[in-house]
N, C-alpha and C positions, 0 to 999 in steps of 0.2 A: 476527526478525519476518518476517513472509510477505510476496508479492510479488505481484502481480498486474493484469495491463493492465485497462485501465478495462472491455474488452469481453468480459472473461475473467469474467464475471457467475456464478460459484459460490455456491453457500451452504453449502461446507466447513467454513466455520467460519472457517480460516484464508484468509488472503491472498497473493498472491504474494512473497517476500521481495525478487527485483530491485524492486520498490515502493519500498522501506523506505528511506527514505533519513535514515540518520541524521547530520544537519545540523547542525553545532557541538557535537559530539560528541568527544571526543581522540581523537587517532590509536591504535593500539596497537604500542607499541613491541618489536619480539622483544629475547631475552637478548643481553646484549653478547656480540663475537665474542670468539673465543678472540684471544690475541695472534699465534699462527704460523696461519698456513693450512693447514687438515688436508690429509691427503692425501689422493687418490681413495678413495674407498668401494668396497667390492665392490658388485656390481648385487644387487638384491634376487631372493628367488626370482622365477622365472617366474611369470606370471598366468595366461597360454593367450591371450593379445591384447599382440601385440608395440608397437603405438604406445603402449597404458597404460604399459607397463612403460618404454616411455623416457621418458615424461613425468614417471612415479612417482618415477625413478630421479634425475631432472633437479632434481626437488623436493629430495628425500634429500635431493643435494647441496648444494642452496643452503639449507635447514634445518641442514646441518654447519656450513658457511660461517659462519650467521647465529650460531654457538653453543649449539645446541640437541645436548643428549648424546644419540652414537648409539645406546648404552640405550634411551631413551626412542623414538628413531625406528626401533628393530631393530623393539620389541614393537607397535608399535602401527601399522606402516607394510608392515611385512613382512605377507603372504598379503591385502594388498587384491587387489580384484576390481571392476571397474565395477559398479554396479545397474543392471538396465537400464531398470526400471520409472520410472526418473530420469527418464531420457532420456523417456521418453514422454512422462510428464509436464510436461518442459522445452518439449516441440516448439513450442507456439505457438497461436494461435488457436484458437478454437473454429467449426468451420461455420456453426454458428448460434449468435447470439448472446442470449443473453438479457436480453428487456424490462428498462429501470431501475427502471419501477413495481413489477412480477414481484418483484425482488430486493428491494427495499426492506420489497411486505408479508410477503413471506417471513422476511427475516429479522427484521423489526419486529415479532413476532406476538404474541399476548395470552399463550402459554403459556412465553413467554420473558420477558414484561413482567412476568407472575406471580412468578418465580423472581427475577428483579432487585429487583423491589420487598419480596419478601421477606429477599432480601441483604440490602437495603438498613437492614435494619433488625437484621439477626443476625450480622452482620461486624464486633466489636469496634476490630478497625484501622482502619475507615473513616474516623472521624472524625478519628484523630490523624493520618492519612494527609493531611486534607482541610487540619489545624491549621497541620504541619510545610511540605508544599510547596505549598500553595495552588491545587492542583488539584481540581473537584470530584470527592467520593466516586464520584456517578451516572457521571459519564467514567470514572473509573476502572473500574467495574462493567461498563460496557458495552463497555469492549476485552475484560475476561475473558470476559464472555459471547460476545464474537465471534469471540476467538481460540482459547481451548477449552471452548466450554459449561461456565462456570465451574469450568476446571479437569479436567473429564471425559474429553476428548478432546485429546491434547498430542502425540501421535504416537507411533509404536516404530519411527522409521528410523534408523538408526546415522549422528549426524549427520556424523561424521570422515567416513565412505564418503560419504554423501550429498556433502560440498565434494570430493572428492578425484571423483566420478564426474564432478561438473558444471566442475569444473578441467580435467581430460582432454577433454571434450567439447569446451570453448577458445570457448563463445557468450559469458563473463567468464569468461577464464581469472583474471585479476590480481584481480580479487574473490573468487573460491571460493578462490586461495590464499592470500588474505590471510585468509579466515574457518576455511580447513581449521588456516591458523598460530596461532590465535586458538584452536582444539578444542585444539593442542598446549601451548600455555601452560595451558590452564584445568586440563588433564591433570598436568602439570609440577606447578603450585602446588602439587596435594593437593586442592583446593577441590572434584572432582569427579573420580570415576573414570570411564576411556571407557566401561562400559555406562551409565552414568548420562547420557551426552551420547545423548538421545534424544529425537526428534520428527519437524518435519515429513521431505517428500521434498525442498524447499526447506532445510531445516540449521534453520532458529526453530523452539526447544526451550521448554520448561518451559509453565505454566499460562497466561502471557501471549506465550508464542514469540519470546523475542528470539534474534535472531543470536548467534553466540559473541562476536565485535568487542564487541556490544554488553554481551551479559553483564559481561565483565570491565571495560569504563567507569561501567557504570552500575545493574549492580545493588546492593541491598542490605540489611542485614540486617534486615528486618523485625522480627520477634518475637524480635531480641536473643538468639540460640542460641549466636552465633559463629560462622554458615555463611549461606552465601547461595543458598538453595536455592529456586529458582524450580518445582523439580518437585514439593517434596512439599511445601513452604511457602506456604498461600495468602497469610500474611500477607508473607511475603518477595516474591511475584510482585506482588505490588498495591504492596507499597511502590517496587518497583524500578519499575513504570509510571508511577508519580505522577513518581519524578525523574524517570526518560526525558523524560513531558512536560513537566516545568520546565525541562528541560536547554535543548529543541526551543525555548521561548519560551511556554510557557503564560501568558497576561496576568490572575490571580485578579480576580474582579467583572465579566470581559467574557465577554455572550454567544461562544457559538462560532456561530450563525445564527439567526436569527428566519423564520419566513413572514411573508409581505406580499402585499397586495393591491396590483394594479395597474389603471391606468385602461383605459377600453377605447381611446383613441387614443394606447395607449404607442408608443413606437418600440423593439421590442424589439431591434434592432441593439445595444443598449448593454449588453446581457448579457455577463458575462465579459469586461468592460473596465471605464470609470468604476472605482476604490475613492472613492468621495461619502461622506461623513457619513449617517447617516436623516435629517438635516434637511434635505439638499441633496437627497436623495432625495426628501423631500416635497412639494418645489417640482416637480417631476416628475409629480405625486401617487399617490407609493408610500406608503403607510401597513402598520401593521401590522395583519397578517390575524385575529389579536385583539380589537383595538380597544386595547388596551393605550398607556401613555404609554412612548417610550423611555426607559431610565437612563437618569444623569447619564455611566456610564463606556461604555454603548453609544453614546450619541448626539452623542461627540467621536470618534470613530472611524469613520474609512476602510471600505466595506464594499463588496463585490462584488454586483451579480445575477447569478443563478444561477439558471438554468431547465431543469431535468433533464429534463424531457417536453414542453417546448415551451411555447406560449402557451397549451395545453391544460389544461396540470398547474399543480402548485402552483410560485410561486416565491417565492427566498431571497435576503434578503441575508446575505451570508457574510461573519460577521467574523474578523478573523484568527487566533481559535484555531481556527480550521476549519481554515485551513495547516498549524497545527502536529497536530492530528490526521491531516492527510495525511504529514506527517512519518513518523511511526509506518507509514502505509500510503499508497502514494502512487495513490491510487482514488478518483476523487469520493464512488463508489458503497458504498467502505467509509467513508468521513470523514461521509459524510448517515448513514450506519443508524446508525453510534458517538454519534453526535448527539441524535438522535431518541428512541435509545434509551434512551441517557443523561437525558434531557428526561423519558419515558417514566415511567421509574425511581423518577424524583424527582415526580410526581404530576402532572404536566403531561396534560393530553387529546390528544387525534388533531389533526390536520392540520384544518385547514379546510376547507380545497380538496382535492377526491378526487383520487387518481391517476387520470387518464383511461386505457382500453384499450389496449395497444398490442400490436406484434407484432413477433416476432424475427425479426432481418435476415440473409438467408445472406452468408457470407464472400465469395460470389461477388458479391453484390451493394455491400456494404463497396469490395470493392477496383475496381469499377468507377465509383462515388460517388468515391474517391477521384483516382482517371483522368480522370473529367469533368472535375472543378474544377480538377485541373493540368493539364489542356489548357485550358480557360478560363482561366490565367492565377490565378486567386484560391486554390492552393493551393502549398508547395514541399516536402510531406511526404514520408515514406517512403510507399509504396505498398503495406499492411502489412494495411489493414485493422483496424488501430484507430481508427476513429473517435472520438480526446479535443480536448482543449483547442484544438488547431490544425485538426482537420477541423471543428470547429463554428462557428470561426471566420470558415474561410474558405469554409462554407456560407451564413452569416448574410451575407455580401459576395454572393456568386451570388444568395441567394434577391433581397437589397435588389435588383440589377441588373434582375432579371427578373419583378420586380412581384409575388413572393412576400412572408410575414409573413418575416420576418429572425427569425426564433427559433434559429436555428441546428440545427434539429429534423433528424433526417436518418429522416424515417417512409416508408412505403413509396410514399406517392405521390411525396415527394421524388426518391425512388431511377427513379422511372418515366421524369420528366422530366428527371434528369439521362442516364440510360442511352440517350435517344433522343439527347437532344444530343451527346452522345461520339459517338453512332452516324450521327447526321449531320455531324458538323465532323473528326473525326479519321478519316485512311485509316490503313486496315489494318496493321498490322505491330506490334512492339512497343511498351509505352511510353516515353514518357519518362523518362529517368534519373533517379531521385530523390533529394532531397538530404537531408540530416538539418536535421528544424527547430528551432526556434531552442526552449529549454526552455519552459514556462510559467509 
């Protein structure tokens, strides 16, 4: 499954895979070691890049160690080569980043809502899918559609090269070699030959893009063939999402978010904090942007506000299969379209509340946003330029401070008054050292 930072705003299809975080999921155990400790290996051919080759070579080794036949690692390990097209794509932010409204109706559109809804009704598995794990059908639909236009777009990167390029690079070395070791089992079984291990430039393969770790915990066999083939199996790639999210904690009968109206003297400071009940919510006077009455199974349930555009836009309470849809991709921006979409699918209308205008923020502005509030003390992040869960947080603190709405919104007047204030309160020189903040 794909990976990608909350500001990494694409409409690829796929997601970034360092996202993915799959959460009470089994470990994946390699083959037992032999009983004697093999001897040194010969080095593998040359590459024409001497640090790959001693990394390569370093892997080999501990791939012997772990009991994996050097057969198996002659053919399939010998004449790698870095990609470098990887690497580019690894580097990092984007300059500019693109609006949340942007990306939502881009990827929320009528001509994709068309095709879901039409799924929705010509997919035979759906229903026994929806029977067996309790996930709905529409969720299930709308990761396919997000991860490869139902199945269309699943990638041709050689995903073994793909972990072994981004392993040598060493930004997670210990995860690309835990998923390059996870290409090698799946190879090993029979279950799949290495041309078939194929997709993104991240390693998430088949019509839903799971990682290889994951494949072998969690996929399975759909349409009953005896293989578990997530490339050419749509019924196999949908049944293996449904477990993924049961595995993650899908809760069957709860919302994953609702819109809701808010009063006009909310105190939006509370966003992305409080999980309230909707009824503890509505002492507040949050209602739903419906008019609708809560369930019985939403309205015992913990829910977050969530304000993706501000006090402008529309806001959500977020119940907790929303987390577990972040599971699968760990992106506000992808967990709201899966949603939505899903919702979409299954015959629900648009949004109430419009997305209001907005405008993409350069990097350069990001990391100076980021500068102001930890030199004001209200932030302790990395200086990265992603603006998620902790930069919004500790905007909503500055704006309260400073007699701004507390939405946590970082829009470009935002960016104006924090940039003068850095520019008046901090001298010149470096910044501040930054820490790594506390998860969300």
């Amino acid at each position: 499954m794909d990976r990608r930072a909350f500001l990494v705003l694409t409409l690829a299809g796929c997601a970034d895979p360092s996202n993915r975080v799959a959460v009470g999921l089994p470990g994946i155990a390699p083959p037992a070691p032999t009983p004697q400790q093999p001897a040194p290996v010969q080095p593998l051919p040359a590459s024409g890049d001497a640090t790959f080759d001693a990394w390569l070579n370093g892997f080999y080794q501990k791939m012997v160690t772990e009991g994996f036949p050097s057969t198996l690692l002659d053919r399939e390990l010998a004449g790698l080569t870095p990609e470098a097209s990887i690497l580019v794509s690894d580097k990092g932010q984007p300059e500019l980043s693109k609006p949340f409204s942007k990306y939502i109706i881009d990827t929320v559109s009528d001509a994709r809502i068309a095709i879901g809804r039409q799924m929705h009704v010509s997919q035979p598995i759906l229903p026994v899918i929806e029977s067996q794990y309790g996930v709905p059908r529409d969720l299930v639909l709308a990761v396919w559609a997000m991860e490869s236009a139902f199945g269309k777009v699943q990638g041709d990167h050689d995903v073994l090269r793909a972990f072994a390029t981004l392993a040598w690079q060493g930004r997670r070395r210990a995860w690309a070699e835990d998923e390059l070791r996870a290409c090698l089992r799946i190879i090993s079984s029979g279950e799949a030959p290495r041309e078939r291990l194929k997709g993104s430039w991240a390693g998430a393969m088949g019509q839903t893009q799971f990682l290889p770790s994951v494949y072998l915990s969690t996929a399975v066999d759909g349409d009953h063939d005896g293989k578990r083939d997530i490339w050419g199996s749509s019924d196999d790639a949908l049944a293996s999402t449904a477990n993924y999210m049961l595995k993650a904690g899908w809760a069957p009968g709860q919302s994953w978010a609702r819109e809701v109206t808010l009063p006009a003297s909310f105190d939006y400071s509370v966003a992305e904090g409080p999980k309230n009940t909707p009824i503890e919510w509505a002492t507040m006077g949050v209602t739903r942007a419906d008019g609708l009455p809560w369930s019985g199974a939403d309205a015992a349930v913990g829910a977050t506000l969530f304000l993706p555009t501000g006090a402008r836009g529309p806001a959500f309470l977020l119940f907790p299969n929303h987390f577990v849809i972040r599971k699968y991709n760990n992106a506000a921006t992808y967990a709201l379209a899966v949603g939505l979409l899903a919702d979409r699918f299954g015959g629900e209308g648009p949004l109430i509340k419009a997305w209001p205008p907005e405008t993409g923020l350069l990097l350069a502005d990001r990391l100076a946003s980021q500068r102001a509030l930890q030199a004001a003390g209200f932030y302790k992040g990395d200086i990265d330029g992603a603006f998620g869960t902790g930069g919004r947080a500790a905007l909503r603190l500055w704006q309260k401070a400073r007699g701004y709405t507390p939405d946590g919104y970082l829009s470009p007047e935002m960016v104006v008054a924090l940039k003068a204030e850095l520019a008046a309160g901090i001298p010149d020189g470096p910044a501040p050292a930054p820490v790594t903040p506390p998860q969300p």
